[in-house]
Structure formats: structure tokens, C-alpha cells
C-alpha positions in Angstrom: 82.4 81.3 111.9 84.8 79.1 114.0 85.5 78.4 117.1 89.2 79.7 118.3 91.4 76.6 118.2 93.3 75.6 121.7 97.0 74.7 122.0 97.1 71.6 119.0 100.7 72.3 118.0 103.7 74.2 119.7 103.6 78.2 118.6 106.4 79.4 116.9 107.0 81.8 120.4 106.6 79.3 122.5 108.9 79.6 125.5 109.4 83.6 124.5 108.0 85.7 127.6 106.8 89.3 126.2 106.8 92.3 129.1 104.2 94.7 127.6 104.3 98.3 128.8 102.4 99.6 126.0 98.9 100.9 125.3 96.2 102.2 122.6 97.2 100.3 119.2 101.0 100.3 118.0 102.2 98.5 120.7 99.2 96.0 121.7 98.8 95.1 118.2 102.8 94.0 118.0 102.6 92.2 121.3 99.2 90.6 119.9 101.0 89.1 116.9 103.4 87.6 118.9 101.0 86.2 121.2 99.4 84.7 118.3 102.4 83.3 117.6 102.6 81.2 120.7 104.5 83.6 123.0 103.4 84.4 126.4 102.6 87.9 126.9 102.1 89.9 130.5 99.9 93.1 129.6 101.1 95.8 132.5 98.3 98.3 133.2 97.9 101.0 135.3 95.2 100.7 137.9 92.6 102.9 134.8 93.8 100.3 132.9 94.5 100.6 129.2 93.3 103.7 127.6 91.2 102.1 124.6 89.2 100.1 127.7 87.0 103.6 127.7 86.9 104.4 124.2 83.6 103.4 123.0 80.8 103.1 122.4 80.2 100.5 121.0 81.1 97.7 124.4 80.9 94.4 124.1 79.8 92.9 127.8 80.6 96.3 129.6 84.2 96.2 127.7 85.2 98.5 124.7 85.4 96.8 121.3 88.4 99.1 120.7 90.6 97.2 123.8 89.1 93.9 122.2 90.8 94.1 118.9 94.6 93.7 119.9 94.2 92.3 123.0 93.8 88.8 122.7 96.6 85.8 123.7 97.4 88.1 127.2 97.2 88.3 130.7 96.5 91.6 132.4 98.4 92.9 135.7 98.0 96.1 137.4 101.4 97.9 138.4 101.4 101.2 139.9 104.8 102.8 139.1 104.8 105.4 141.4 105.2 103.1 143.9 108.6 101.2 144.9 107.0 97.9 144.9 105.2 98.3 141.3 108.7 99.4 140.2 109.9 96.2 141.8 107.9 94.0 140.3 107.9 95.5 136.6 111.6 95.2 136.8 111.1 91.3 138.0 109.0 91.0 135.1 111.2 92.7 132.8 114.5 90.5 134.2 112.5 87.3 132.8 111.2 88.7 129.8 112.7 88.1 126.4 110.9 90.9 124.8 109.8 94.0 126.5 107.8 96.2 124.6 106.8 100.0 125.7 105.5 103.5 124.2 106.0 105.6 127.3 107.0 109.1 126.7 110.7 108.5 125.2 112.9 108.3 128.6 110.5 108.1 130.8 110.5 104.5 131.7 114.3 105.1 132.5 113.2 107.2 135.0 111.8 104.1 136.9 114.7 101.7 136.2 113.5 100.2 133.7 115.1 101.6 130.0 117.0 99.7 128.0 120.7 100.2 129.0 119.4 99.5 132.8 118.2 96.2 132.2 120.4 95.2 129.4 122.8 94.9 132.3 121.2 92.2 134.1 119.3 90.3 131.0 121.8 90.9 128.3 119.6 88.7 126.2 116.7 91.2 126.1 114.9 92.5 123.3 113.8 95.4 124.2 111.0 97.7 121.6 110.6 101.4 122.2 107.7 102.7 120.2 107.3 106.6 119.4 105.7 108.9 118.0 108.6 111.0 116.3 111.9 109.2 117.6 113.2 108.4 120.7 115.2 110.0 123.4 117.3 112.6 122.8 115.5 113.7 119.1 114.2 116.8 118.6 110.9 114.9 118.3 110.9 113.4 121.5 108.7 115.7 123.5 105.5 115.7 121.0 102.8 113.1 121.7 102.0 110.9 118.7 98.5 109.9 118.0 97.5 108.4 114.3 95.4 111.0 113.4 98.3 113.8 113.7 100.5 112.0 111.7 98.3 110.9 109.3 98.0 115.2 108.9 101.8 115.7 109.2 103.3 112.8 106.9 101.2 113.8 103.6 98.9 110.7 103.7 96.2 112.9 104.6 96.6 115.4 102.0 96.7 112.4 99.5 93.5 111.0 100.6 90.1 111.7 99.7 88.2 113.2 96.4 90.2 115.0 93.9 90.2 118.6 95.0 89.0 118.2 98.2 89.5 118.3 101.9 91.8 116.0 103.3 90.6 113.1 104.3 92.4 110.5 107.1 92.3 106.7 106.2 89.2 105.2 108.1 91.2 103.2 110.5 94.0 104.3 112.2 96.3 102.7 109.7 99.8 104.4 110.9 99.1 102.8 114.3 98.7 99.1 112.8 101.7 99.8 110.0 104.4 101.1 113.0 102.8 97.9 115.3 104.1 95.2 112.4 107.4 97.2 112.0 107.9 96.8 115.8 106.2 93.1 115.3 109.5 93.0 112.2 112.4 94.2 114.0 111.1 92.3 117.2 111.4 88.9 115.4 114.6 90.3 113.4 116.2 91.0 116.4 115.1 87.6 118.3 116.8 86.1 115.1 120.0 87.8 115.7 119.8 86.5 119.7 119.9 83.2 118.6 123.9 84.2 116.8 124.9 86.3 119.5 123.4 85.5 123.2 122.9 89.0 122.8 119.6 91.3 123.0 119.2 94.6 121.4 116.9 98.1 121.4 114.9 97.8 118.6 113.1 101.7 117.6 110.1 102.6 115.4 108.0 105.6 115.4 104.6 107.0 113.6 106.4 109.3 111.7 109.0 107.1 110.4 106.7 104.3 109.6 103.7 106.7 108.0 106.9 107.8 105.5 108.1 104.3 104.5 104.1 103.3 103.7 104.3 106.2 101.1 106.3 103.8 98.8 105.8 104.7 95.1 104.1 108.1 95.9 107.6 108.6 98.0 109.5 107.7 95.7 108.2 109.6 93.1 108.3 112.8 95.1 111.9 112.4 96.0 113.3 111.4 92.8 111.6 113.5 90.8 109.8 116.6 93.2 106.6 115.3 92.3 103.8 116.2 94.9 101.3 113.7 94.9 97.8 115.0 96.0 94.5 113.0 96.4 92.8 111.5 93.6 89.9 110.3 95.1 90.3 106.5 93.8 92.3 106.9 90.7 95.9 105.9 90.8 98.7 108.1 89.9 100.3 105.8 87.5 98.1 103.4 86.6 94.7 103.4 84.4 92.3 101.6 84.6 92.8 101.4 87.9 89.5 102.7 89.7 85.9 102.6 90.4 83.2 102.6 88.4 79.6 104.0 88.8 77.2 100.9 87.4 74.0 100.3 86.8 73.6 99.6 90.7 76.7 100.3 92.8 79.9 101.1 92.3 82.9 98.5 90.7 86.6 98.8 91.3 88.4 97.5 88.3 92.4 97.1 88.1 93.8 96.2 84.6 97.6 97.0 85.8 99.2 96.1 81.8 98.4 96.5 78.5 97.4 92.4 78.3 95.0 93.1 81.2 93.5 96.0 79.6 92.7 94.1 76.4 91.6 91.4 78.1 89.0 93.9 79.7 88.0 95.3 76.3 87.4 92.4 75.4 85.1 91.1 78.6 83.4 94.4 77.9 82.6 93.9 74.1 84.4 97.5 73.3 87.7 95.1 71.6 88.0 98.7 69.3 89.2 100.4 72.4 92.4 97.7 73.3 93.4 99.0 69.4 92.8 103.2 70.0 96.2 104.8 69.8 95.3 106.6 73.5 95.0 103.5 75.1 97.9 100.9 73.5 100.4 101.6 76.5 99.9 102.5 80.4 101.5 105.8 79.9 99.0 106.6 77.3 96.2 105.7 78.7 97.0 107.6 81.9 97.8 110.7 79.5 94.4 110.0 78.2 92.8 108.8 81.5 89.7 111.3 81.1 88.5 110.3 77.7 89.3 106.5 78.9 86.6 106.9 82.1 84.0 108.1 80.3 84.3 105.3 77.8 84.4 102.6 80.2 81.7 104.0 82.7 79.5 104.5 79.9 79.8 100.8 79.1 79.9 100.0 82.9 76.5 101.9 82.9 74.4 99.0 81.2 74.7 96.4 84.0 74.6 96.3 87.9 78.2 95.7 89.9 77.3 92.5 90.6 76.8 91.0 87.3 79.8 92.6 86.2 82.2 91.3 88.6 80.2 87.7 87.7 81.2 89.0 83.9 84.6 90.3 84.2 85.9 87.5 86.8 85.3 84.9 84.4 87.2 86.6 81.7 90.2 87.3 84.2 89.7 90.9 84.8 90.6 91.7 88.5 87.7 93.6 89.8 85.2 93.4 92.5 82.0 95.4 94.4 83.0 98.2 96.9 81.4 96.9 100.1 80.7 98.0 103.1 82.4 95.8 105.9 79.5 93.5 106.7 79.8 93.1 102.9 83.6 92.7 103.2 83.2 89.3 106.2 80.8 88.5 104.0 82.7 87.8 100.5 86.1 86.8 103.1 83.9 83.9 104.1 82.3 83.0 100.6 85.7 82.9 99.9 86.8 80.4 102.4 89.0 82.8 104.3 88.1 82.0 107.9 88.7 85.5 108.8 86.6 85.5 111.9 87.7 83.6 115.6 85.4 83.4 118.4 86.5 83.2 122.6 84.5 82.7 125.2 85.0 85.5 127.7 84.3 87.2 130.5 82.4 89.8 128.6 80.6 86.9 126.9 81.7 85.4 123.4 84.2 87.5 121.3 84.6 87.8 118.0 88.3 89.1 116.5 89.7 88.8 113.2 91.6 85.8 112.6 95.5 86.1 112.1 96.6 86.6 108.3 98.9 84.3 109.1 99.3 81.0 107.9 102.3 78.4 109.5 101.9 75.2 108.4 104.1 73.2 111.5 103.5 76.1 114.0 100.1 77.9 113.4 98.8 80.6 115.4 96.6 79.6 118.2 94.0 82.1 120.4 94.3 80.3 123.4 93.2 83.2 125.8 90.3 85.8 125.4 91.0 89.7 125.8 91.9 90.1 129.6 89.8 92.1 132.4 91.6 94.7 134.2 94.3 93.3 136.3 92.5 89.5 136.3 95.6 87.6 136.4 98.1 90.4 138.8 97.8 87.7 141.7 98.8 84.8 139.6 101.4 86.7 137.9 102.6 88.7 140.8 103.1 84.8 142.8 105.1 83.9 140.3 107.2 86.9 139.9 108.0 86.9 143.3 109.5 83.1 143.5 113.0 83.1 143.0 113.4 79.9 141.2 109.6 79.0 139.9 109.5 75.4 138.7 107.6 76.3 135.6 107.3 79.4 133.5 103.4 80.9 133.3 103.2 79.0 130.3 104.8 75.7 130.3 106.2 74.2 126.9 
């Protein structure tokens, strides 16, 4: 476990000042990654705060391990819009900022001042993210609130989850909230890109619905080229086979031979060579046609040794395959494997641990150079600085 490296190399953002309106996941996770990335990001709260501070339990130090997990790299102001001088401070903020993120009801931050044609007008370069849940103003969609969980149940990726034949089953993390955060994290950068051509900012949209549709992919694709319906499968894949778990001797084994070299090469690691040669099982399409008779063969040879020996087994051979942990098991392998997956920052609510970035710059690498913020602990410092006309330094000098 490592200690969270300081400032050793100039981030990648350094320099770019991030206005964050938004709350829950989609938006703090985007804002996150670009605070990874070396940009400086203002977190704007209401005086509750963000609403992930009271979901828990579990807490860490009196603060909710939900708020911890895409907070890091900010500071935290309180703003009270309803007030004339919150709404003239947020639009300070916002004036600076090169990025201003928000997933207010679609329109409703225009009410204040503060949408994207209003301050387009006085920081043309602005790059300005609007996240919804079913499109922005003036779409049908507008009006409905957009949580994970609904559109996990409206976009079909529920009804493909789970066992074959049964209930449907949402993902285990709110995985349409962190897929519509990097699409905003995408179009922010694209559109910082396109700044550096034109002078120019630009709105940049993404919403649940939208985002839960493009992660369909294949299953997508299949449906709207050729009507297919895809329903769950439990952990089969559609098209693909072997390409599953496994019941062992002791635990379960996921397995993925993906072509018909990998699946000899598992017949072989196996000792069944006779199977690579069975007419049902030459090509992928037949051995998905024949997927049934194909399980029972392999799970019967699967059936003579625990999980663990056969991932030893089938690793050496070059089989792709590994144990189905749990996620202790899963920091577990990531660090056997040399991953670093895990940062630590001292804080107020003690030390943290986050998950390291995924990503890796070799001139410019993410730093976590500031913990997950208490409510409103840097509004005086932020608000000083705001409020001076010319300030000699930005909040994070570069």
C-alpha cells in the first residue's frame, strides 16, 4: 500500500481551474479525474453539502465512504444560491474557470445566471459540462430525475443481467454513473483540445440514458441490426464459448478461450486434446450451437481439481482464466500483481484509502495532492481569492 505521491512533476491540468456544481457520482467522478490529472478543482456545495456525505453506513472518521470515493484532488466551498451574494460568487468562480461542470435539473442553473450561453458571454473560452439524466433542456426528457439504478431498469442492462431466467438483476456498482462520468471526463478533454485551435469554449452534454445505450456495444448492435433481444445469461456470453465460469472442486473458475487456437490450447491444458478435434467444437459458432454439451464436458473435467490449482494449471499453458473473488480477494491479486491499485491521504477524518488512478503518464502522472474535503473547509480561502480583482497567483500556482 503506498503512500499518495505529492506534486514531483507538473500535471497534465495544471493551470486548468474546474468550477464543480455537481453531486452524487457522474459528475464528481469526471471532476475527480481531472483533478488527478493536475487541474485544480473548486467543489461548490450547498450548506447540507453533497448528498453522498449522508449515505452510509459504512463512515470513515464521521465521513461517508461513498463522498470519499470521487472526491479526492478538491476543495470544498459552501454557496447558497438562493442568495444574491452565493449567486455572485458562483458566477466569480465560474468567470475564472476553464471548465465548469454541473448536473442541476436541466435549466435550472440558468435560472441563477449561470447556464452556458450566460457565461459564454463573458469567458468565451469556457468549457462548460451539463450532465443529465435523459437530455438536456428543452428534451422531452428533461423533467425526469436520473438515478443509476432507474436507468440501469430502463436501458435493458438490467434485464440482461443476472441468472438465465431470472429476475433482473442491476450491476453491483452503479456502473452507468461511473460510464456517463468518463464520457463527461472525454468530451471535457476533447473539447479543451479544440480550445487550444479556436480560443473558443463549448457545451459539452452527456446523460445516463445515452451513455447506459452506447455501453451496450455488441449486445446493441446485435439487437439493432438484426432484432435480436439479448436477455441475461447469468455468466455465459452470447457469442462466445467457452467463455464462463466454472464450478471446481473448490470454488468457481472463469475461463475465456475467445478462438479456436485458444480453445485447443485449453483442451490441451486440460488433457481432453479429443475434444479440440469433435466436430461440435472445431469453430466458435459451433461450439456456441453446442454450448450445453460443451459445459458439461469441461465442468466435469473442471470437477477434479480446486480453482486455484487450475488457474496455477491453465495460466502456465496460456489459457486466460482466473478465481472469482470477492473484492478483498480482488486488492488482493491487483497487489500480487504489482498493480498499486491502492493510495493513502492523511485527512481530516484520519488516513484514507482510494483506488489509485488507472492511469498511467509517463512525463505528467497523476498526483493525489489533497485528501477528500470537509464541508465548506476551504469557502474562506476560496471566497478571498474570488473576491480580489486581480489575485497575484491562482489557488494553485504552476
Amino acid at each position: 500500500m503506498e503512500r499518495s505521491p505529492l506534486d514531483v512533476a507538473r500535471g497534465a491540468l495544471s493551470g486548468c481551474l474546474v468550477a464543480d456544481f455537481s453531486r452524487v457520482l457522474a459528475g464528481p467522478l469526471a471532476t475527480m479525474l481531472l483533478g488527478d490529472l493536475g487541474a485544480t478543482v473548486v467543489k461548490v456545495e450547498h450548506s447540507r453539502g453533497d448528498d453522498t456525505r449522508q449515505w452510509g453506513p459504512p463512515f470513515k472518521g464521521g465521513e461517508s465512504t461513498y463522498f470519499l470515493s470521487v472526491n479526492r484532488n478538491k476543495r470544498s466551498v459552501v454557496l447558497d444560491l438562493s442568495t444574491p451574494a452565493g449567486v455572485a460568487d458562483a458566477r466569480r468562480l465560474a468567470e475564472r474557470a476553464t471548465v465548469l461542470v454541473e448536473n442541476f435539473r436541466p435549466g435550472r442553473l440558468a435560472e441563477f445566471g449561470l447556464g452556458f450561453d450566460d457565461l459564454a458571454a463573458s469567458n468565451p473560452g469556457l468549457v462548460y459540462c451539463s450532465i443529465s439524466g435523459f437530455g438536456g433542456a428543452g428534451t422531452p426528457g428533461a423533467h425526469l430525475a436520473g438515478y443509476d439504478f432507474v436507468v440501469q431498469a430502463m436501458s435493458g442492462l438490467m434485464d440482461m443481467t443476472g441468472p438465465t431466467g431470472g429476475a433482473p438483476t442491476k450491476v453491483g456498482v452503479a456502473v452507468v454513473d461511473v460510464l456517463t462520468g468518463l464520457y463527461a471526463a472525454i468530451g471535457i478533454l476533447a473539447a479543451l483540445s479544440a480550445r487550444r485551435d479556436t480560443g473558443r469554449g463549448q457545451l459539452v452534454e452527456v446523460n445516463l440514458m445515452s451513455s447506459a445505450l452506447a455501453s451496450m456495444v455488441n449486445q446493441a448492435s446485435a439487437y439493432l441490426n438484426t432484432g435480436t433481444v439479448p436477455h441475461a445469461m447469468g455468466n455465459r456470453h452470447p457469442s462466445i464459448t467457452p467463455y464462463e465460469t466454472f464450478a471446481t472442486a473448490r470454488g468457481l473458475l472463469a475461463v475465456a478461450a475467445a478462438n479456436d487456437a485458444q480453445f485447443r490450447v485449453l483442451c490441451s491444458a486440460i488433457g481432453d486434446e479429443e475434444l479440440a478435434d469433435d466436430p461440435r467444437f472445431l469453430t466458435n459458432p459451433a461450439r456456441v450451437a453446442n454450448r450445453e454439451a460443451l459445459a458439461a464436458r469441461l465442468e466435469s473435467r473442471f470437477a477434479s481439481r480446486s480453482a486455484e490449482d487450475w488457474v496455477e494449471r491453465l495460466r502456465a499453458a496460456g489459457v486466460a482464466c482466473g478465481p472469482v473473488n470477492d473484492l478483498a480477494g480482488a486488492f488482493e491479486d491487483a497487489s500480487r500483481l504489482g498493480l498499486h491499485a491502492v493510495v493513502e491521504q492523511a485527512s481530516a477524518a484520519g488516513d484514507v484509502l482510494g483506488v489509485a488512478s488507472p492511469i498511467g503518464l509517463s512525463a505528467s502522472p497523476v498526483a493525489y495532492r489533497r485528501p477528500p474535503p470537509p464541508l465548506g473547509g476551504d469557502t474562506e480561502e476560496v471566497l478571498a481569492w474570488l473576491r480580489t480583482p486581480s489575485p497575484a497567483e491562482p489557488l494553485d500556482p504552476v
